[in-house]
C-alpha positions as CSV (number, residue, x, y, z in Angstrom):
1,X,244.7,144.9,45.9
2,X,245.5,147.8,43.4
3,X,249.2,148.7,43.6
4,X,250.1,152.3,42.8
5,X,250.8,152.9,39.1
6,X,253.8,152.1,37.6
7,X,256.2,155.0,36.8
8,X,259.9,153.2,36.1
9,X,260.3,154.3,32.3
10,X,261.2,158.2,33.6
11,X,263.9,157.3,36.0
12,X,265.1,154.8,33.2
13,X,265.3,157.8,30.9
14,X,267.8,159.6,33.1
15,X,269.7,157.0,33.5
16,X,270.3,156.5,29.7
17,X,271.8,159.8,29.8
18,X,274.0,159.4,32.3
19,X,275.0,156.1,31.0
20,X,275.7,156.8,27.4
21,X,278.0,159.8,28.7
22,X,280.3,157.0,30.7
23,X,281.2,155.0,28.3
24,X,278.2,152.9,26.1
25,X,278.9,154.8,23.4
26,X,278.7,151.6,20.9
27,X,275.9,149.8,22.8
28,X,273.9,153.2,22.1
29,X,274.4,153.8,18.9
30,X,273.4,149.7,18.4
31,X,270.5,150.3,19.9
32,X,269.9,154.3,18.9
33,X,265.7,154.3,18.1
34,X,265.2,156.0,14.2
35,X,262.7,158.8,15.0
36,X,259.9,157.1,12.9
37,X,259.1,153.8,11.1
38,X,257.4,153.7,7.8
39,X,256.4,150.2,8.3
40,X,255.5,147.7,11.0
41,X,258.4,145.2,9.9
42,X,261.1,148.0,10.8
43,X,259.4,148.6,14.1
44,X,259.0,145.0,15.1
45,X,262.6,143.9,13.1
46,X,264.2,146.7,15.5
47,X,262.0,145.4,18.9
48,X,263.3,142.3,17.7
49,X,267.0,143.2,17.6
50,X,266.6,145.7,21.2
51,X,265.4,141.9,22.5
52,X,267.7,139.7,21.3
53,X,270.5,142.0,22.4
54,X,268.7,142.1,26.4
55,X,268.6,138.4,26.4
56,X,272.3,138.3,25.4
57,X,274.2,140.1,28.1
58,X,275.8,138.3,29.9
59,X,274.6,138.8,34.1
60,X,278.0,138.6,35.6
61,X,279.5,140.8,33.8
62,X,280.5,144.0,34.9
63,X,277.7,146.8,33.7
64,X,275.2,144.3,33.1
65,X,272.3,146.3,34.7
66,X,273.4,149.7,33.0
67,X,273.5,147.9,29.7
68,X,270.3,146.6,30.5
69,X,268.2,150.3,31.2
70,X,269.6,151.2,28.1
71,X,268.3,148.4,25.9
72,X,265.1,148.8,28.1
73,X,264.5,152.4,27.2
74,X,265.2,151.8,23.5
75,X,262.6,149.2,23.5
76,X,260.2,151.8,25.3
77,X,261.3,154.1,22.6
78,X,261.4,152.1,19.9
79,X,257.1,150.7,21.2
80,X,256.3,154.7,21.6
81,X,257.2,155.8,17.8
82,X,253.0,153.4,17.2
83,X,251.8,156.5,16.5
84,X,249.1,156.0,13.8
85,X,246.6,153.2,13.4
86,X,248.2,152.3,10.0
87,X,251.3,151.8,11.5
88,X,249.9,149.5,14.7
89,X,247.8,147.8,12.0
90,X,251.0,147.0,10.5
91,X,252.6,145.6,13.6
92,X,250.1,143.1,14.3
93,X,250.5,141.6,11.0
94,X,254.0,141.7,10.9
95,X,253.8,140.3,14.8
96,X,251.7,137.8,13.7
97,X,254.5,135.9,11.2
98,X,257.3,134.9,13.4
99,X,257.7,133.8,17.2
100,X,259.3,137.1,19.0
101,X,261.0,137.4,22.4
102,X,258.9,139.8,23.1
103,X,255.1,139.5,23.4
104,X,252.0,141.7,22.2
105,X,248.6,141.0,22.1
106,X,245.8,143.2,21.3
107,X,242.1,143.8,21.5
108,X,239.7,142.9,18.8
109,X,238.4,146.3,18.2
110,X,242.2,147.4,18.3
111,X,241.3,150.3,20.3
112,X,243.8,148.5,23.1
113,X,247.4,147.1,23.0
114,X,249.9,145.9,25.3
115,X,253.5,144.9,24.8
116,X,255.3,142.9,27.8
117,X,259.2,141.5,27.8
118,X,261.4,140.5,30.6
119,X,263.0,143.4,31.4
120,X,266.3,141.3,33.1
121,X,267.2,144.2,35.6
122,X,268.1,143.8,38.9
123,X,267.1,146.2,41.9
124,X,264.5,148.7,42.0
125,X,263.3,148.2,37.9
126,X,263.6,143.9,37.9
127,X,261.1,141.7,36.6
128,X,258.7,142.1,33.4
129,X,258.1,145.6,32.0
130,X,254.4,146.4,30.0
131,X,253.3,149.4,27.5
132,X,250.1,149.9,26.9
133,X,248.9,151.6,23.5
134,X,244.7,152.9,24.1
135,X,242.9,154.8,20.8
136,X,241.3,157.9,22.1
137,X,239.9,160.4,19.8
138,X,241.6,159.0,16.9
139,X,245.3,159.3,18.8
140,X,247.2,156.5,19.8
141,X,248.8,156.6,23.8
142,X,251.3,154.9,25.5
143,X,250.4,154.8,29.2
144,X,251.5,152.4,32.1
145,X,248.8,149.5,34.1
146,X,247.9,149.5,37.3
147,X,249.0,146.5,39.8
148,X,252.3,144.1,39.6
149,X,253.4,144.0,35.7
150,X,252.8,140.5,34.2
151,X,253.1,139.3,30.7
152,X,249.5,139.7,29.3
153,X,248.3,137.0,26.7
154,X,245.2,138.1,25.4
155,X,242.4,140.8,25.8
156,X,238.6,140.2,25.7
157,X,236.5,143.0,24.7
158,X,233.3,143.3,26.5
159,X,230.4,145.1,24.5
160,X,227.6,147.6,26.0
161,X,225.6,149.8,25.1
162,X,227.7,153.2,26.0
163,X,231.4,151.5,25.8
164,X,233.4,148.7,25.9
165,X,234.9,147.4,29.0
166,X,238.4,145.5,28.4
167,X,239.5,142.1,30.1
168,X,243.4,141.9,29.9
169,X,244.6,138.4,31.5
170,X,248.1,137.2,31.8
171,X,250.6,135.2,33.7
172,X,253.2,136.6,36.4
173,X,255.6,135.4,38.8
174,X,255.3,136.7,42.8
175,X,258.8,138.1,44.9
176,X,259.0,135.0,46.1
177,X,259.1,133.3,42.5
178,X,255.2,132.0,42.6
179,X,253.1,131.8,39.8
180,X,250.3,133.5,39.5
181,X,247.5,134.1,37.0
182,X,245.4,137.5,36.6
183,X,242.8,139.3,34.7
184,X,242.5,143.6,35.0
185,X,239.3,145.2,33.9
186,X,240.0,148.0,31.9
187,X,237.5,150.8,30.2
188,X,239.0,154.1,28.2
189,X,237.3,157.4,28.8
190,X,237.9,161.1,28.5
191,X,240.7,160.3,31.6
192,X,242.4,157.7,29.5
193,X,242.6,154.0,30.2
194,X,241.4,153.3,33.6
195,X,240.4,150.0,35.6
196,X,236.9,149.0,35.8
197,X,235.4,147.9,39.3
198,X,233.3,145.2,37.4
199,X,234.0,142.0,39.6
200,X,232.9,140.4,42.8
201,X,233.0,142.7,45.9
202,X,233.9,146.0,43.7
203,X,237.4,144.8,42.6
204,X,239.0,145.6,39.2
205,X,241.2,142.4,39.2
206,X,240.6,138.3,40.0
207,X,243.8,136.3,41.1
208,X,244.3,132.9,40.6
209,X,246.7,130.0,40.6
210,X,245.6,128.5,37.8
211,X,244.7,129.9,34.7
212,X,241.3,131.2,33.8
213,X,238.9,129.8,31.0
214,X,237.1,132.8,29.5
215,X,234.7,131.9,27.2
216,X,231.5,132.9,25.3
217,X,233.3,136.2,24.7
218,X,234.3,137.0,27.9
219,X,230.2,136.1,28.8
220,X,231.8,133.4,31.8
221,X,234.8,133.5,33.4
222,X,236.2,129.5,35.1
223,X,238.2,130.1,38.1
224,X,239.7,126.9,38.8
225,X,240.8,125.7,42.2
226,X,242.8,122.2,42.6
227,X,240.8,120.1,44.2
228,X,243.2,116.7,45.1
229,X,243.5,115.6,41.6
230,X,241.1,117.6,39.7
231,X,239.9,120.6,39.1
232,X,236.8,122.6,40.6
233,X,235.3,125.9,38.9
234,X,233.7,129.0,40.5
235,X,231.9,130.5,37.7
236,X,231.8,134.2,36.8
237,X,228.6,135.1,35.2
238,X,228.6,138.7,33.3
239,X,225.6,141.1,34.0
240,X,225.6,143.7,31.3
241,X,223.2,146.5,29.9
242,X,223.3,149.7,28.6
243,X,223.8,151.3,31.5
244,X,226.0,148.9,33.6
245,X,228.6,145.8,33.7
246,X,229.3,143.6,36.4
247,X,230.5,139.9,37.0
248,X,228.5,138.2,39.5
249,X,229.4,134.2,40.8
250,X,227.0,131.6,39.1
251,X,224.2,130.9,41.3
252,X,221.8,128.2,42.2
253,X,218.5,128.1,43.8
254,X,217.4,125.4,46.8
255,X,214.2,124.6,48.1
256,X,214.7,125.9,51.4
257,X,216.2,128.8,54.4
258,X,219.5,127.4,55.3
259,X,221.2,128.8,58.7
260,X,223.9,127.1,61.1
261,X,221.7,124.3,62.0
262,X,221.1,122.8,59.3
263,X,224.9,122.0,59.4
264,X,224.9,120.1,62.7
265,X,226.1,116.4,63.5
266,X,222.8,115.1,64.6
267,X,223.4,111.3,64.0
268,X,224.7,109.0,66.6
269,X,227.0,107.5,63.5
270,X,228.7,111.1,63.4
271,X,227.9,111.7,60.3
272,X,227.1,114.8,58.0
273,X,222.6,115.5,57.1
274,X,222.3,113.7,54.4
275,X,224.3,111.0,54.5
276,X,222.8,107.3,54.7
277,X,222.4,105.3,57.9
278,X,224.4,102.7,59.1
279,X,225.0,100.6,61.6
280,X,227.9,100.6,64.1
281,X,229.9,98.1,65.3
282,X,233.1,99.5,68.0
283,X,235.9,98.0,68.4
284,X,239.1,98.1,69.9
285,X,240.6,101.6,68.0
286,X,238.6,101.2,65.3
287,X,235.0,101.7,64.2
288,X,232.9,99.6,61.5
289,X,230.0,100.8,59.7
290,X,227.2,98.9,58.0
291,X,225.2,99.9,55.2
292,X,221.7,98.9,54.2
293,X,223.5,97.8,50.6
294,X,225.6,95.7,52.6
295,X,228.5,97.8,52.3
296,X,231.0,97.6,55.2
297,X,233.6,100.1,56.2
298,X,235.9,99.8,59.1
299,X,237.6,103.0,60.3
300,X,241.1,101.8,62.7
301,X,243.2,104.2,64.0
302,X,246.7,104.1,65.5
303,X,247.6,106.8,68.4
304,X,251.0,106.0,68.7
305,X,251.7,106.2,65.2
306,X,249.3,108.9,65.0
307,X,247.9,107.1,61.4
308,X,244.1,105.9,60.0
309,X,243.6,102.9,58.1
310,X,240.3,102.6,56.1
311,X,239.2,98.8,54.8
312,X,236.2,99.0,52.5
313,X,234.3,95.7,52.0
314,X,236.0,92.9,53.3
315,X,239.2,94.1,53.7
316,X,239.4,94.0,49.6
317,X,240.5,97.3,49.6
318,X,242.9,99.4,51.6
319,X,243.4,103.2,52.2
320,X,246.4,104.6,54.5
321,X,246.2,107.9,56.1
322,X,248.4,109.8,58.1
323,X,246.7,111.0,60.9
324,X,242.9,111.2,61.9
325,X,240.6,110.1,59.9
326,X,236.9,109.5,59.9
327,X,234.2,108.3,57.9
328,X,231.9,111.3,58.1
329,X,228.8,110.2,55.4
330,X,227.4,107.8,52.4
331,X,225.5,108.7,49.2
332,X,224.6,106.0,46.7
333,X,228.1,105.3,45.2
334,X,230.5,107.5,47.3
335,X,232.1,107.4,50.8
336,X,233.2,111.0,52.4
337,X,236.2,110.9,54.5
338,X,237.3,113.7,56.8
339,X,240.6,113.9,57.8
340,X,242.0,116.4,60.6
341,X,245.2,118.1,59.2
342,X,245.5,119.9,61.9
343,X,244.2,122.0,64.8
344,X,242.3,124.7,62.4
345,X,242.2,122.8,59.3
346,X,240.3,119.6,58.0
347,X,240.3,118.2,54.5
348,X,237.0,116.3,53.1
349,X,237.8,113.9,51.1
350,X,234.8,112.1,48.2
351,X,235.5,108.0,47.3
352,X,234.1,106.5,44.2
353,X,233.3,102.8,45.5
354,X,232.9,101.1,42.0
355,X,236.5,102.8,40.3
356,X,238.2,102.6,43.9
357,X,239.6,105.8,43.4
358,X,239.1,109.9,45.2
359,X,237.2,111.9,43.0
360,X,238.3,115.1,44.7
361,X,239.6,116.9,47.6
362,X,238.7,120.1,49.4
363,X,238.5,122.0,52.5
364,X,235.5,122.3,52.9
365,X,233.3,122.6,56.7
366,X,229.9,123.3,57.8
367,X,228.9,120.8,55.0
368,X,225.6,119.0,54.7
369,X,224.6,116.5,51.4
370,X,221.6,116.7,49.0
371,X,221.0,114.5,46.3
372,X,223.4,115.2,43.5
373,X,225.1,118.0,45.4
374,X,226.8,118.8,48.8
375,X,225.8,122.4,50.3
376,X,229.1,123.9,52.3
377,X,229.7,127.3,54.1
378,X,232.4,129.6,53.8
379,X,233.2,132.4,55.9
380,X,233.3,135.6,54.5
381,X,234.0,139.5,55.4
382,X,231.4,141.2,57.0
383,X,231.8,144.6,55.5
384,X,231.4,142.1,52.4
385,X,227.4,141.5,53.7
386,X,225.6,143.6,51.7
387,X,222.6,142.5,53.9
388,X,224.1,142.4,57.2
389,X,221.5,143.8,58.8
390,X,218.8,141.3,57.7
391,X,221.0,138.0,58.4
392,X,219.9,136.9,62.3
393,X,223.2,136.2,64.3
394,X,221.4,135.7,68.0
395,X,222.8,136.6,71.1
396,X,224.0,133.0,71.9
397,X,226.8,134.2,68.9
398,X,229.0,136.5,71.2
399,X,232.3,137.5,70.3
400,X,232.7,134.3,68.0
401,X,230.5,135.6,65.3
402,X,231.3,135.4,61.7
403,X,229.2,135.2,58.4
404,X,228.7,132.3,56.1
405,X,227.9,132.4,52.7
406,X,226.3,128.9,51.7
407,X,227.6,127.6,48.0
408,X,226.5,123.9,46.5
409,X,228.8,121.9,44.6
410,X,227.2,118.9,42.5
411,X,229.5,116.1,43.4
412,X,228.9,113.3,40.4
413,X,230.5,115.3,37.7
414,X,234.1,115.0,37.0
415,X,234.4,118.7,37.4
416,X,233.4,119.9,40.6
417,X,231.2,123.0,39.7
418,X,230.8,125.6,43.0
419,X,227.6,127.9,42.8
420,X,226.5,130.4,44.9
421,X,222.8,130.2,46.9
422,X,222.1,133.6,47.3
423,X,222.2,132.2,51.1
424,X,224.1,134.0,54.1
425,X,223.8,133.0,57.7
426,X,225.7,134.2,61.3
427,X,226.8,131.8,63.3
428,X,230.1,131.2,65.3
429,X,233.6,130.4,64.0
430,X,234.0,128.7,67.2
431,X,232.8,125.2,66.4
432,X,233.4,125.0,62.7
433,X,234.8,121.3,62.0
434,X,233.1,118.7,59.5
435,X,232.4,116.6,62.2
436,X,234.1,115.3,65.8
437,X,236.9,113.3,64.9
């Protein structure tokens, strides 16, 4: 997932030369970078100005993007002249005062900086630009990051014994103009500032859609997923000592072996373990259920129109669906629905009876139901199987076979919370729906 390093700022430099000899005499001597700054106001007043004069050219005009590498590599400049940690001391208070166009953000031991601004080229160089300033041996560096440049909001600083490990997370926008959200592990050694394979599967970065929650000093990192309305958390829990760092997903422990089995439709009601027993009635396109709280549910659906409709109780309440639906379990206060999106993809669905509303919605298969919680599998890589060799696949697998990693979600709260059970079976990708619609 690690892009090569950025390089851009050289081949900006040569084209500054070449532009200020055709013409951008004025625009360069606007923007010329002083050789020092006594203080941090100058340096941020004159980022500031480089900025404000960026965001003002005007896009359709002719020279726009030559204007534009110049003002870039005056800002580059202008960030390159932090050379002392008085001056970069200086910068962050003076950062600190006013709203900027620009943004820096900087770790709490100071020892890492990064500037990011929206560079407004077009062609090879578009899209966001990022310096980073690292302390090493008392000298302060300018150096480029790894991976797609973002616009970093704040770093978390990660204690151990030997050295400090650096979380910088920001906010970026894909080619094809989609948000995402990142955080890059960092360390700084006699090499400089280098990434830090410290999360899940040996990666130095964690992607998201939404944006992270890093909290107890960087202790537990949220990754949020949307689940219908609301919003699910896979939980990072850090491992440190003094001799290593690592984030590892939040666990849980259950009573018992899970493997492929245990996620079978066994019931005659087609419904998921777990779930509570009912009695069925069939009918003419529709199926109703009866619970031992007296709870009916009728299931209709219409081929032609290719839609589901769901009455719970009698008839007091109605839910539309557009296409296949079923009724797939019960538990206490909550109906599961499972509706077929389409040939490769189903969508399970959780009901509060008593507020009449979906608590959540998710894609989850191979899904069985506990008390408070509702175990699912999810396929995974094998190279990925630490333990490959120990997990049993059987020969009845053939070609189909794939590897499961079992997580548990506890299903009450308003936050779905997704845990890990230290749990892996094989078993075949072949026959891995909810249940048979």
């Amino acid at each position: 997932m690690i892009n090569s390093r950025i390089r851009s700022f050289t081949l900006l430099g040569i084209f500054t030369i070449f532009l200020t000899s055709c013409g951008n005499h004025n625009l360069s001597k606007k923007t010329q970078t002083p050789p020092h700054f006594e203080h941090g106001r100058e340096l941020i007043a004159h980022l500031d100005y480089n900025v404000s004069l960026l965001n003002d050219l005007d896009a359709n005009h002719t020279g726009f993007n030559e204007k534009a590498v110049l003002i870039n590599e005056q800002i580059r400049k202008t960030i390159e002249r932090i050379q002392s940690k008085k001056l970069l001391k200086e910068v962050c208070k003076s950062y600190s005062i006013l709203e900027h166009d620009f943004l820096f953000t900087i770790s709490r031991d100071e020892k890492i900086g990064v500037f990011s601004w929206e560079s407004r080229m077009q062609g090879a160089f578009q899209g966001i630009r990022n310096i980073a300033l690292y302390t090493n041996n008392g000298k302060i560096i300018p150096t480029s990051l790894y991976g797609d440049s973002m616009i970093y909001q704040q770093i978390h600083t990660i204690k151990t014994g030997t050295k400090n490990f650096y979380l910088l997370q920001g906010q970026g926008v894909t080619n094809i103009n989609e948000e995402f959200f990142r955080i890059d592990s960092y360390t700084i050694n006699e090499n400089g500032m280098e990434l830090a394979k410290i999360f899940p599967n040996r990666q130095s970065s964690i992607v998201s859609q939404l944006d992270f929650n890093v909290e107890m000093d960087g202790s537990l990192i949220l990754k949020p997923e949307t689940w219908g309305t609301t919003l699910a958390y896979r939980p990072l829990e850090l491992q440190a000592d003094h001799k290593s760092v690592n984030y590892i997903e939040a666990s849980t422990t259950i009573g018992h072996k899970i493997n492929s089995k245990a996620f079978e439709i066994k019931s005659s009601d087609n419904f998921l373990q777990g779930s509570e027993a009912a009695k069925t009635f069939e009918g003419t396109n529709s199926r109703t259920f009866l619970f031992e709280d007296e709870l009916e549910v009728q299931m209709n659906y219409n081929e032609e129109e290719d839609k589901s409709l769901t009455l719970i109780g009698n008839g007091d309440f109605k839910i539309h669906w557009e296409g296949k639906t079923s009724l797939v379990a019960k538990k206490d206060g909550f109906l599961f629905f499972s509706e077929k999106l389409d040939t490769n993809k189903e969508m399970l669905h959780l009901y509060d009876i008593d507020s009449k509303s979906f608590k959540w919605t998710s894609p989850l298969t191979k899904a069985f139901i506990l008390d408070d919680s509702i175990l699912f599998a999810e396929k995974t890589e094998s190279y990925l199987v630490s333990n490959a060799h120990e997990v049993s696949c059987g020969s009845s697998v053939g070609i189909n076979r794939a590897y499961f990693k079992v997580y548990s979600v506890r299903f009450r709260e308003k936050h779905p919370i997704v845990e890990f059970t230290n749990q892996i079976f094989c078993s075949s990708i072949a026959n891995n729906q909810l249940a048979k619609l």
